[in-house]
C-alpha positions in Angstrom: 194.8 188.6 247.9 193.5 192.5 248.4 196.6 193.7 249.1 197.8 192.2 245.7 194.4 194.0 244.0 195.4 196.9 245.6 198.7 197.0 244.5 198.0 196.1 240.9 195.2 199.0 240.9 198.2 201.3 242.4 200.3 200.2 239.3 197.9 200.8 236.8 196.8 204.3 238.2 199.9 205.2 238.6 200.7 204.4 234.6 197.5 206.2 233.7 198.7 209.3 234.9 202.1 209.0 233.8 200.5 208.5 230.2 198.6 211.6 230.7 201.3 213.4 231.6 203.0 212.0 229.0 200.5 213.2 226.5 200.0 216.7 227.6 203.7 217.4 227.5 203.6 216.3 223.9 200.4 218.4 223.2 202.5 221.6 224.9 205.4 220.4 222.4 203.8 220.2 219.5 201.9 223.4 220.3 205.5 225.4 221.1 207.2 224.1 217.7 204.2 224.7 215.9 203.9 228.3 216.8 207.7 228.4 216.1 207.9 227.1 213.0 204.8 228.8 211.0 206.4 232.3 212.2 208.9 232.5 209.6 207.1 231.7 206.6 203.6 234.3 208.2 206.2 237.1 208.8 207.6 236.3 204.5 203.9 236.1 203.8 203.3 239.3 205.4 206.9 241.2 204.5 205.7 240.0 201.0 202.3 241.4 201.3 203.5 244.5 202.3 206.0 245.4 199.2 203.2 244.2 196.6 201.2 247.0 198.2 204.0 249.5 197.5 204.9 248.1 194.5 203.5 246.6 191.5 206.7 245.0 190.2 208.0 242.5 192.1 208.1 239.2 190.1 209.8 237.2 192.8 206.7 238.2 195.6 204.8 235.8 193.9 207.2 233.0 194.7 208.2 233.7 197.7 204.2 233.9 199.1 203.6 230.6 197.5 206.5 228.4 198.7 205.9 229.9 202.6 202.2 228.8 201.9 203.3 225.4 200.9 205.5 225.2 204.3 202.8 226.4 206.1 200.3 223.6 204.3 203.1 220.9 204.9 202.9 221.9 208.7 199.7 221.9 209.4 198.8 219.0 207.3 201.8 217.4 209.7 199.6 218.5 212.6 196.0 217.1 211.6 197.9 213.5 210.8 199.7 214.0 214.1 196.3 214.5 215.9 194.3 211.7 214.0 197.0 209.6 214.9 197.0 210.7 218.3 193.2 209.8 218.8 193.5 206.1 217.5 191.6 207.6 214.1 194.1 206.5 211.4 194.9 208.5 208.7 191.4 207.6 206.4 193.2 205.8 203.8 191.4 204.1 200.7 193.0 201.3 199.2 193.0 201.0 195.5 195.2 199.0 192.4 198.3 201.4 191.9 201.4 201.3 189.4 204.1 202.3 192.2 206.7 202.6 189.5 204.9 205.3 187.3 204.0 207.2 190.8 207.7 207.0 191.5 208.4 208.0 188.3 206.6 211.0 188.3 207.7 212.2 192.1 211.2 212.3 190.7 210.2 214.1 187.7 208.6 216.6 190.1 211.7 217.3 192.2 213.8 217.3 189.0 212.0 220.0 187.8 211.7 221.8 191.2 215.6 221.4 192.2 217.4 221.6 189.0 221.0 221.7 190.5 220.3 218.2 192.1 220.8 215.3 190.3 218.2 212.5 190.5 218.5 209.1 189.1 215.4 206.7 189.0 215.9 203.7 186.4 212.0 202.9 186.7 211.3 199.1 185.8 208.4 197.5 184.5 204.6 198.1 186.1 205.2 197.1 190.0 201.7 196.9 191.0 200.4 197.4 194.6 196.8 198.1 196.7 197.6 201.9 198.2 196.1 205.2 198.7 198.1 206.7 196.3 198.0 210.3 198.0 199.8 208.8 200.8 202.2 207.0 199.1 203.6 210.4 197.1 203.7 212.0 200.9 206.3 208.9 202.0 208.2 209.5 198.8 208.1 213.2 198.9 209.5 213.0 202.8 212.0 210.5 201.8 213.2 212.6 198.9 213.1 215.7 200.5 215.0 214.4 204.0 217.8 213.2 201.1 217.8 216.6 199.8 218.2 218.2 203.0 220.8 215.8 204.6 222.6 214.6 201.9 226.1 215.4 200.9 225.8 218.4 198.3 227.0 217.1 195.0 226.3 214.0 194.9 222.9 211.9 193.4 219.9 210.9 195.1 218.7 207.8 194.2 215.4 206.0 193.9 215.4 202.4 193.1 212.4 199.5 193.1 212.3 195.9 192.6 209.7 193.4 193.1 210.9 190.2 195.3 209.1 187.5 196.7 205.9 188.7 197.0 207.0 192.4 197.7 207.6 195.6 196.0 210.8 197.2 197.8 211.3 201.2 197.4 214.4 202.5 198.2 215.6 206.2 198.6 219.8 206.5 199.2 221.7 209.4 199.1 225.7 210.2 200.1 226.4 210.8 203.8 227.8 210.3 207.2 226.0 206.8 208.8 223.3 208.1 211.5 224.5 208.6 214.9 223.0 205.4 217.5 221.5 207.3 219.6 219.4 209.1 216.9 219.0 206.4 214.7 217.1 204.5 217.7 214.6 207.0 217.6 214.5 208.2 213.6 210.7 207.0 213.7 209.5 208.5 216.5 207.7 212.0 217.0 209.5 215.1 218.2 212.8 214.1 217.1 215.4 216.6 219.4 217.8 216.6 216.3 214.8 218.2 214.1 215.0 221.0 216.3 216.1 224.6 214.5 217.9 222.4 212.0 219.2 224.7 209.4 219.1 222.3 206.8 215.5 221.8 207.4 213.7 224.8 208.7 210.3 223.5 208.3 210.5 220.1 209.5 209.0 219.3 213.3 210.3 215.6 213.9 207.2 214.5 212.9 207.8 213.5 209.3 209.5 210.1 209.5 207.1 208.7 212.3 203.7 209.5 210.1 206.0 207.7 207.0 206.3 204.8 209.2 202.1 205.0 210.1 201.3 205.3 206.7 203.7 202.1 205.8 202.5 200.5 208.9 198.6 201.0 207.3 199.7 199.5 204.0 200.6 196.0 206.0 204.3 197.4 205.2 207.7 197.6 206.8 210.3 200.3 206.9 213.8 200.7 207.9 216.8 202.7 207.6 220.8 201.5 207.0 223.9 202.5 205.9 226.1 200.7 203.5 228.8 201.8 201.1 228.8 205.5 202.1 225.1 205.6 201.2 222.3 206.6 203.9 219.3 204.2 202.8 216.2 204.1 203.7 213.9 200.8 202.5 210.0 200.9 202.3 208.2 197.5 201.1 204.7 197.3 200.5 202.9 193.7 199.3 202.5 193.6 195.5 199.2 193.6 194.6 198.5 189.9 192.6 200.2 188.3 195.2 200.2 187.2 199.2 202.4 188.9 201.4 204.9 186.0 201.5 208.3 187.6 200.9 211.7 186.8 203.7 212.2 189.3 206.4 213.2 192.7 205.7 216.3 192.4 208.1 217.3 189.7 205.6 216.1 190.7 202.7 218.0 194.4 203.3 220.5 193.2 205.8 223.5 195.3 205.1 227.4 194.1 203.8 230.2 193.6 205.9 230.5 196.8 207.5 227.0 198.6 207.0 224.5 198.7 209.2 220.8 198.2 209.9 218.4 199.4 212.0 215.6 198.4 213.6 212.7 197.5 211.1 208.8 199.2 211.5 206.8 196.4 211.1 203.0 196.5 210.6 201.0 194.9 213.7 
């Protein structure tokens, strides 16, 4: 009997310090991508500086100081919900009655204004009312949109649909491209993504985008989940409707791909 309490408090040690170890490596990682990443858009910041000091006409300064701010702001905002997360303090959401078709509505107006060559198409349908922090919400759209916008095949639409069904309202975000590798797709939720490393398609992202997504879903008693069907990368949020009890199928039903697509593995709330 004390050898097996022994044993057991070997087992457990031994976990402990593999999940400190575990931790600090991810600290040191975050800490290294962070330090690369905000060094392009400070050295613009300060290369843009620099000319408005020699020179007093430079319309496109402006711009360029203001969209290496926002990457910097996206980063670091990345970082605090990384770190709240981290210390089991949630991301201080507040919960309120929300039309998620006009929010939709007006994220897609937003990036039609702000990318102009790409073509959105959002057919909004009538008031799909849910309980969310609305704030939030924009942030899962905004990353969804702007992952299709980076990885999608140039040319082609992104798309935004919602439906209510069974008790759920169901976003979707689609765009045109090449089904997600196993390997990475197993892992598309998870923090420090090795594919999000120096990707020149997306400079500023750290990995860490699609895994506080899936949080924020998670805190909304929500699901989310990626697939591929008819040449279309897909990825599905639902979120209980407001007026009614979280009673719809599951999601791998209710989203299971064709003959010849395929889904992955759902985020489910706990």
């Amino acid at each position: 009997m004390l050898d097996n309490a022994r044993l057991m408090l070997s087992e457990l040690l031994r976990a402990s310090n593999a999940r400190r170890a575990q931790l600090d490596s991810t600290r040191a990682q975050l800490l290294a991508m962070l330090g690369h990443d905000l060094r392009d858009p400070l050295n613009s910041i300060n290369m843009a500086g620099t000319l408005l000091e020699r020179s007093k006409a430079q319309p496109t300064l402006g711009k360029r100081i203001q969209s290496s701010s926002n990457r910097m702001q996206r980063l670091i905002g990345q970082v605090l919900d990384m770190s709240r997360i981290d210390g089991g303090l949630g991301l201080g959401m507040i919960l309120e009655p929300l039309d998620l078709a006009a929010l939709a509505e007006d994220l897609v107006e937003e990036m039609r204004l702000a990318y102009p060559a790409i073509r959105y198409e959002y057919a909004r349908p009538g008031p799909t009312p849910v309980r969310a922090d609305s704030g939030r919400i924009s942030q899962v759209l905004s990353n969804l949109l702007s992952n299709a916008r980076h990885h999608g095949q140039v040319g082609s639409p992104i798309r935004v649909a919602l439906a209510a069904h069974a008790g759920w309202a169901m976003l979707e975000v689609s765009n045109a491209g090449e089904p997600i590798g196993d390997e990475q797709a197993a892992t598309l939720f998870n923090p420090f993504k090795r594919s999000s490393l120096h990707n020149p398609r997306n400079r500023s992202g750290m990995g860490l985008g699609l895994y506080i997504v899936a949080t924020i879903v998670r805190e909304h008693e929500g699901e989310i989940a990626y697939r591929h069907e008819d040449g279309q990368v897909v990825f599905s949020v639902r979120l209980p409707l407001a007026e009614t009890e979280r009673a719809g199928p599951d999601l791998s039903r209710h989203a299971s791909a064709p003959a010849g697509g395929k889904l992955r593995p759902t985020i489910r709330a706990a």
